[in-house]
C-alpha positions as CSV (number, residue, x, y, z in Angstrom):
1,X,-59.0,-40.7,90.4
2,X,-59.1,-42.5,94.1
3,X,-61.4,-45.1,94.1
4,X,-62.1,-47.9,96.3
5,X,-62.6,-51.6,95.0
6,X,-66.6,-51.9,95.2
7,X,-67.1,-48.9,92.7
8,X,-68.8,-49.6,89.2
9,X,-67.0,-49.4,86.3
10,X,-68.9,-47.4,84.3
11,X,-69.5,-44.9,87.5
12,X,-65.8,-44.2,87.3
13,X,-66.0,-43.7,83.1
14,X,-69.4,-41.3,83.7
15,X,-67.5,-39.6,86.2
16,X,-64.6,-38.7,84.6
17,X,-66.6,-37.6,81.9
18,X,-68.8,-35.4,83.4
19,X,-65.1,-33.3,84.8
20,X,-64.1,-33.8,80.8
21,X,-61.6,-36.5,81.2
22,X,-61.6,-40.0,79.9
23,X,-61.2,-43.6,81.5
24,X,-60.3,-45.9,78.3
25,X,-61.3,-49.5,79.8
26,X,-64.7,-50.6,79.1
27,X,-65.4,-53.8,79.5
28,X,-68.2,-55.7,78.3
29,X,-69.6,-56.4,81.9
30,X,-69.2,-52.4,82.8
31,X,-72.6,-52.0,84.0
32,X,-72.2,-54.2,86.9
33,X,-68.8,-55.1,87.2
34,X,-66.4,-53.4,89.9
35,X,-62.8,-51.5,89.5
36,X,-61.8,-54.2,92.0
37,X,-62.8,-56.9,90.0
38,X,-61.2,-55.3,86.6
39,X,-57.9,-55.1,88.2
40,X,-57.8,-58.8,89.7
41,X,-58.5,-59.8,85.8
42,X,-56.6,-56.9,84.1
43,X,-60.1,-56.4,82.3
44,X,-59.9,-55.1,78.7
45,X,-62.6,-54.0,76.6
46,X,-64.0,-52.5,73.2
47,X,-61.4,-49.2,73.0
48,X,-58.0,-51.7,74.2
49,X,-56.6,-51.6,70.6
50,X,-56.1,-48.1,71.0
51,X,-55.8,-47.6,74.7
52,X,-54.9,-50.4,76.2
53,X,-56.3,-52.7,79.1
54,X,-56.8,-51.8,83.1
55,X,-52.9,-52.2,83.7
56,X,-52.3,-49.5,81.9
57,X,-54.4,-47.1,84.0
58,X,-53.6,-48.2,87.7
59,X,-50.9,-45.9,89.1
60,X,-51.0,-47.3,92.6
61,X,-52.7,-49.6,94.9
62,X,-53.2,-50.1,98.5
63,X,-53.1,-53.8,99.4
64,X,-54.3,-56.2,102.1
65,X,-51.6,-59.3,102.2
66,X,-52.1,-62.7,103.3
67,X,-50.7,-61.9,106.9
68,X,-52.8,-59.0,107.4
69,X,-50.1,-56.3,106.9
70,X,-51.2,-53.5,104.4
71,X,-48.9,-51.9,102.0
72,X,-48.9,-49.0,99.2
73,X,-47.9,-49.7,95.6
74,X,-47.0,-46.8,92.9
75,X,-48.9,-43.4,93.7
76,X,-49.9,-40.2,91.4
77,X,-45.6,-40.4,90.0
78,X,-45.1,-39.9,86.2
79,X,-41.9,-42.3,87.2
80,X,-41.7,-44.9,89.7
81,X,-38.4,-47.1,89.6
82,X,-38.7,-48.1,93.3
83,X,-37.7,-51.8,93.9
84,X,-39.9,-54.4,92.4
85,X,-43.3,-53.2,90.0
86,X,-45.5,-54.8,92.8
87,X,-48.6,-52.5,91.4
88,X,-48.3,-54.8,87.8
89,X,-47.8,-57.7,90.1
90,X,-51.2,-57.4,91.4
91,X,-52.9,-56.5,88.2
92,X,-53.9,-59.6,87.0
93,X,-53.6,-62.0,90.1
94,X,-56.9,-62.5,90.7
95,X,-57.3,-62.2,94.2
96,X,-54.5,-65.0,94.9
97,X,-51.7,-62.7,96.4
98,X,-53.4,-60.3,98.4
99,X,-56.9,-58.2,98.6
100,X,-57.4,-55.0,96.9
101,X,-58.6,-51.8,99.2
102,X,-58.2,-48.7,97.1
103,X,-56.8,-47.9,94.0
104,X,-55.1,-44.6,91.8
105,X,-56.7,-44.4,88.1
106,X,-54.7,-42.7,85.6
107,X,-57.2,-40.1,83.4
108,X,-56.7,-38.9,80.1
109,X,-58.1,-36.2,78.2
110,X,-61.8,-36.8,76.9
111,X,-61.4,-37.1,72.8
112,X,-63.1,-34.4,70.8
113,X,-65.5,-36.2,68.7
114,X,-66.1,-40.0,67.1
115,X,-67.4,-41.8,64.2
116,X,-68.4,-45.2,63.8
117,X,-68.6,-47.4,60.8
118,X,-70.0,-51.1,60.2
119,X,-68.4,-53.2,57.2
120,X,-69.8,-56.7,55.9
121,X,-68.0,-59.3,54.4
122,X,-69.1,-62.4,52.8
123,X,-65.2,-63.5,53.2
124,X,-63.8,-64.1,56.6
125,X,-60.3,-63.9,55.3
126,X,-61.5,-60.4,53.7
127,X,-62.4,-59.5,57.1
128,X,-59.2,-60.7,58.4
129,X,-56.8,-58.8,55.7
130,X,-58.8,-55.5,56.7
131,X,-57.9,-55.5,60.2
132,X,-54.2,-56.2,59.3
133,X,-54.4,-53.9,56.4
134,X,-55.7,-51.3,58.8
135,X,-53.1,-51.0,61.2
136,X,-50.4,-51.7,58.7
137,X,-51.4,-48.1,57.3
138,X,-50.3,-46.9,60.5
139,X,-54.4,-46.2,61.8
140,X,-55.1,-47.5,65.4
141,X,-58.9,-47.3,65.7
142,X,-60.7,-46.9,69.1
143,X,-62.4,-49.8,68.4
144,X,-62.1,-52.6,65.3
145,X,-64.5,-55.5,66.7
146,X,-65.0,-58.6,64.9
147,X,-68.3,-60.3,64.7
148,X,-69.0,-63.6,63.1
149,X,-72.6,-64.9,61.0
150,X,-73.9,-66.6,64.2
151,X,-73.1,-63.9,66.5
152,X,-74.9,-61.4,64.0
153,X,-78.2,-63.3,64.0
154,X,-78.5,-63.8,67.6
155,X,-77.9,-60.1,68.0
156,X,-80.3,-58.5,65.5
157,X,-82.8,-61.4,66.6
158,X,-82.5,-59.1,70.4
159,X,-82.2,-55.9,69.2
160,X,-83.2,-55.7,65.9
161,X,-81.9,-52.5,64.6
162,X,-81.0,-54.1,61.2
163,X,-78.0,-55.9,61.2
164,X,-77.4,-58.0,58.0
165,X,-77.7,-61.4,59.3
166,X,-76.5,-62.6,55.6
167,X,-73.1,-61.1,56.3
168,X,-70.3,-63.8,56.8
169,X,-68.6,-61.4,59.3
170,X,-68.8,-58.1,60.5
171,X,-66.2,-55.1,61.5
172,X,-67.8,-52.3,63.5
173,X,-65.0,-49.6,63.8
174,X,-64.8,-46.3,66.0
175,X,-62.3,-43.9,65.8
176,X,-62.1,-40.7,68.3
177,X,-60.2,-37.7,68.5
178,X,-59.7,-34.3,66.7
179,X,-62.8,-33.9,63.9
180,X,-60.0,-33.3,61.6
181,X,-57.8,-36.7,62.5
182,X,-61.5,-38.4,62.8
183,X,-62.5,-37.5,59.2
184,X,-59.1,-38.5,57.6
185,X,-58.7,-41.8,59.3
186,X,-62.4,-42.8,58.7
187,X,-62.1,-41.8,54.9
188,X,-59.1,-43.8,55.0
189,X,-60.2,-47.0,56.1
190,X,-63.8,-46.9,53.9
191,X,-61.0,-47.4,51.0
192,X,-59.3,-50.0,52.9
193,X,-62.8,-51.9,53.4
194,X,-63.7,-51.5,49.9
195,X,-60.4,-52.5,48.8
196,X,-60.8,-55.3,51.0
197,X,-63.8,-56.4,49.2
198,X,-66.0,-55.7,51.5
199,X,-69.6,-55.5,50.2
200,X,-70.9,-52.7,52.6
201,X,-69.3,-49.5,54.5
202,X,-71.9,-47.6,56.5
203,X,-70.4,-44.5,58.6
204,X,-73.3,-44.0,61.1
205,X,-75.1,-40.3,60.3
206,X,-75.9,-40.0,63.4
207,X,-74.7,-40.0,67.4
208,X,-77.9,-42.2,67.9
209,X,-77.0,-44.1,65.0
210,X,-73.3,-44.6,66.3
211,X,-74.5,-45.8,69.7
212,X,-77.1,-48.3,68.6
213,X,-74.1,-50.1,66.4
214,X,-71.8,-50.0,69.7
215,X,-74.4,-51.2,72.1
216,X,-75.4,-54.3,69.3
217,X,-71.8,-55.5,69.9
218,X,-72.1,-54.8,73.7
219,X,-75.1,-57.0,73.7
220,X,-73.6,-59.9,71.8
221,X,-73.2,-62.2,75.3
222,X,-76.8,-61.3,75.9
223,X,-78.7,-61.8,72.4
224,X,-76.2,-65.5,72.4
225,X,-77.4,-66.4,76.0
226,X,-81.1,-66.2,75.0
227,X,-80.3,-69.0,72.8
228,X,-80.2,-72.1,75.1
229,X,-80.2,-72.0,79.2
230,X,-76.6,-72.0,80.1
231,X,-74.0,-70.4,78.0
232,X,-69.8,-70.5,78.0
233,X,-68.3,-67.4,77.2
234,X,-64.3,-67.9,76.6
235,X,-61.5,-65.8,75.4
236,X,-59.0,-66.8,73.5
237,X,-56.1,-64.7,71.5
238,X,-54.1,-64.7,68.6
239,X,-51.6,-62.4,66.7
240,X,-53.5,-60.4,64.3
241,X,-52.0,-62.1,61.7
242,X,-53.7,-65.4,62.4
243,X,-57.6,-64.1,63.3
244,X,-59.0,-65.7,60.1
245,X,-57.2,-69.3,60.6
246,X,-58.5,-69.4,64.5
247,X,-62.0,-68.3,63.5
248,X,-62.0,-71.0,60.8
249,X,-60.4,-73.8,63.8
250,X,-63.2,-72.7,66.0
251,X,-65.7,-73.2,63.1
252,X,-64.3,-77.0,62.3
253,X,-64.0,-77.5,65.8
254,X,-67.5,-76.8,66.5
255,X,-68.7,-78.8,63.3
256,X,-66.4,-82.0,64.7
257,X,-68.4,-81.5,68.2
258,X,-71.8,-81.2,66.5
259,X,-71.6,-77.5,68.4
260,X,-73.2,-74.1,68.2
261,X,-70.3,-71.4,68.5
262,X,-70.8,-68.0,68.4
263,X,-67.4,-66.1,68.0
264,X,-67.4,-62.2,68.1
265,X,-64.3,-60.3,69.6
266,X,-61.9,-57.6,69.8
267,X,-60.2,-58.0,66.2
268,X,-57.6,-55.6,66.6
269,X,-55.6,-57.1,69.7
270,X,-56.6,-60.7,68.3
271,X,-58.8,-61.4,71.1
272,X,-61.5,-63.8,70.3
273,X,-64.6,-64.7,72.0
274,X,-65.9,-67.9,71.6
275,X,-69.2,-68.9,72.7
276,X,-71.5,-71.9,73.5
277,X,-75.0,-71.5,74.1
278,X,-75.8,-75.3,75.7
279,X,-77.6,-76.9,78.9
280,X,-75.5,-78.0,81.7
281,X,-78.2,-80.3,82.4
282,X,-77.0,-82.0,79.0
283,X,-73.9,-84.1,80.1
284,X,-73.0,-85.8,77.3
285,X,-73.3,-82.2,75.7
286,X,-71.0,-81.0,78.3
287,X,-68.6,-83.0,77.8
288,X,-68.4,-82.1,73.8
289,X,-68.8,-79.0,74.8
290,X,-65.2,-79.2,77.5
291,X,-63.5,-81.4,74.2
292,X,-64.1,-78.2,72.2
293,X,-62.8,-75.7,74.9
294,X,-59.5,-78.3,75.0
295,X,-58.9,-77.9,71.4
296,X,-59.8,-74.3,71.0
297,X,-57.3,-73.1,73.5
298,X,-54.6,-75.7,71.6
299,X,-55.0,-73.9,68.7
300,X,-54.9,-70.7,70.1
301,X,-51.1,-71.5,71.8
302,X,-50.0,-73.3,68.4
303,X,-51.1,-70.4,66.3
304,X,-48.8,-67.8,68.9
305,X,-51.6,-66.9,71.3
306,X,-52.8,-67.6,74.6
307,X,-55.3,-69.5,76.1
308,X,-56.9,-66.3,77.8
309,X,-56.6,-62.3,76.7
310,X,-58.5,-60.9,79.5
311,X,-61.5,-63.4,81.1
312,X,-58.6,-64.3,83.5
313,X,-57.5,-68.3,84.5
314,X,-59.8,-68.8,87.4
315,X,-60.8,-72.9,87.6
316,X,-61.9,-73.6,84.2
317,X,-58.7,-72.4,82.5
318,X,-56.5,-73.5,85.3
319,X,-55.5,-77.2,83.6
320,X,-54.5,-75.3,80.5
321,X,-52.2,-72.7,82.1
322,X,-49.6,-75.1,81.8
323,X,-50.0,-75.2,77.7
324,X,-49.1,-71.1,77.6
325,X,-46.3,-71.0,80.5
326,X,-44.8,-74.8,80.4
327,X,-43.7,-76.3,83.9
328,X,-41.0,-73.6,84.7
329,X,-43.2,-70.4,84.4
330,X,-46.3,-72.4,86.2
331,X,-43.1,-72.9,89.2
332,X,-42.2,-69.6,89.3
333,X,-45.4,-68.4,89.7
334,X,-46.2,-71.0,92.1
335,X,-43.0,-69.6,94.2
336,X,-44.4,-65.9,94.3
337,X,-47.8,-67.6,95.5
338,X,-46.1,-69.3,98.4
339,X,-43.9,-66.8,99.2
340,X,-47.0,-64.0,99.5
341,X,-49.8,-66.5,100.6
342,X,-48.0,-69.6,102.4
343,X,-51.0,-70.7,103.7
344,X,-52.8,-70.7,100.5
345,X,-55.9,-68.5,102.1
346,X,-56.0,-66.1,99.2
347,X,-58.6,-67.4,96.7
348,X,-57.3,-70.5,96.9
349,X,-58.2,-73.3,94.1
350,X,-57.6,-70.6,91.5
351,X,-55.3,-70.1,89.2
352,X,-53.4,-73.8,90.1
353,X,-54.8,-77.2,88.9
354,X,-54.3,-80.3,90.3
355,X,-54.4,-81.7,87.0
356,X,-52.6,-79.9,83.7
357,X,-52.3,-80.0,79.8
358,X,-49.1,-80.7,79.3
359,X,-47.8,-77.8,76.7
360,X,-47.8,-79.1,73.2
361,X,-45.2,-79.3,70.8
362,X,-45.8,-77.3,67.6
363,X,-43.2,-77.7,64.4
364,X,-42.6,-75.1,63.3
């Protein structure tokens, strides 16, 4: 699919559906946001575990640079070895290096049918061992989203379908495909839940029953930003592996801050969502609230991750770029900048601080 940069995300999904093809990437923001936008951030989204993010569906680009000069990246090419991979370049640059015009969207073939289930834990590290246990049996759901006690209260508070707002933490899993590879994967993990101790599996009866689990989850940023007047969404990732130990660092560190987080995320790439309903009109809440950010992303690098999974640097992130890449990867990046944009017209202030963490030393 040709599209140009203005068109809405879930436009281009409802489109490809209606010719029985499938665009994977849904991000949260789909609704409203634009391709253009979800390529400048390398968007993910509910189904990444099993598809992947935006990246992985841009063939080609047409590109605006700095000096006015328009060029072509990739094109509709199984294989493209051509010089350097300028389409992945761009993907991801956030409008720093040049200015997106039109882009080629790989398509895929429209799965046959989907299930979704919803398990409850009063363990977070039950929660945790399911995900891991999940994939290590060789299952790669469409979706495997995590939801924490806070996030679940907010949201059934909004939309109040009957979530169990008791629940320590939640997995709501999809899987698509063939209705016999569908039934046999979904069997599969109900035992991996229950062997996981959780307390509840519930494989939705119905496709209206299915969507109103999905949409809760979409509407977790909305039910959370009811809460207070402003509201700081982040993303931070982690291996797999260490889901349970960041969600436990983000609890302490809200506790130590005397702070309201709400995490919910995609468990099965490790990205976590973090979020602070508070009032910018609050300073000295603020500024708990920017001490608690700091330390988040910290943990996130010590425990292997990185300080954003697909939200994108921008300003806020900027002074913490430096504590995922260390001097010599926020230089070479710098180079490319200069060497595309030496003017610095292209969204400038982004991406760059003035001011950086320096990376931290973890012992191993």
């Amino acid at each position: 699919m040709t599209v140009q940069p203005g068109a809405i995300t879930l436009d281009i999904i409802n489109m490809a559906e209606a010719n029985g093809l499938f665009y994977p990437p849904d991000p949260g923001s789909m609704k409203s946001s634009t391709i253009g936008g979800n390529i400048s951030e390398n968007s993910g989204g509910l189904r990444g575990l099993k598809y992947g993010v935006t990246r992985d569906y841009v063939m080609g680009l047409e590109i605006v640079l700095a000096n006015g000069d328009i060029i072509r990246t990739g094109g509709k090419l199984a294989k493209d070895v051509a010089g350097y991979d300028l389409t992945r370049l761009y993907v991801g640059a956030e409008g720093t290096l040049g200015i997106i015009t039109e882009a080629i969207l790989k398509l895929v073939p429209k799965p046959e049918t989907k299930k979704t289930m919803l398990a409850l834990y009063e363990d977070l590290e039950a929660a945790a061992r399911t995900v891991s246990k999940i994939i290590a049996n060789r299952i790669i759901p469409a979706t495997l989203e995590f939801l924490d006690q806070p996030t679940i209260a907010a949201v059934e508070d909004y939309v109040k379908i009957g979530l169990p707002t008791e629940a320590k933490a939640v997995l709501l899993i999809e899987q698509d495909g063939s209705p016999e590879q569908v039934d046999r994967d979904i069997l599969k993990i109900e035992e991996i839940c229950k062997s996981e101790q959780a307390v509840s599996v519930q494989v939705a009866k119905t496709t209206e029953e299915a969507e109103a689990l999905t949409t809760a989850r979409r509407w977790a940023l909305s039910a959370i930003a009811r809460i207070k007047p402003t509201t700081i969404l982040e993303d931070a990732t982690v291996p797999r592996s260490e889901i349970a130990r960041m969600v436990r660092a983000i609890n302490e560190i809200g506790a130590k801050y005397n702070l309201q987080i709400c995490t919910f995320g995609h468990s099965g790439d490790g990205n976590l969502h973090p979020t602070v309903p508070t009032d910018a009109r609050n300073r000295e809440e603020m500024e708990r609230v920017e001490k608690a950010f700091e330390e988040i992303f910290i943990k996130a690098v010590e425990f292997g991750g990185t300080i954003t999974g697909e939200h994108g640097v921008g300003v806020m992130k900027a002074p913490y770029l430096e504590l995922k890449l260390g001097e010599a990867g926020i230089a070479a990046m710098k180079a490319i900048k200069a060497g595309l944009d030496p003017n610095n017209i292209m969204n400038p202030g982004k991406m760059f601080a003035k001011d950086t963490r320096k990376r931290v030393v973890v012992g191993k």
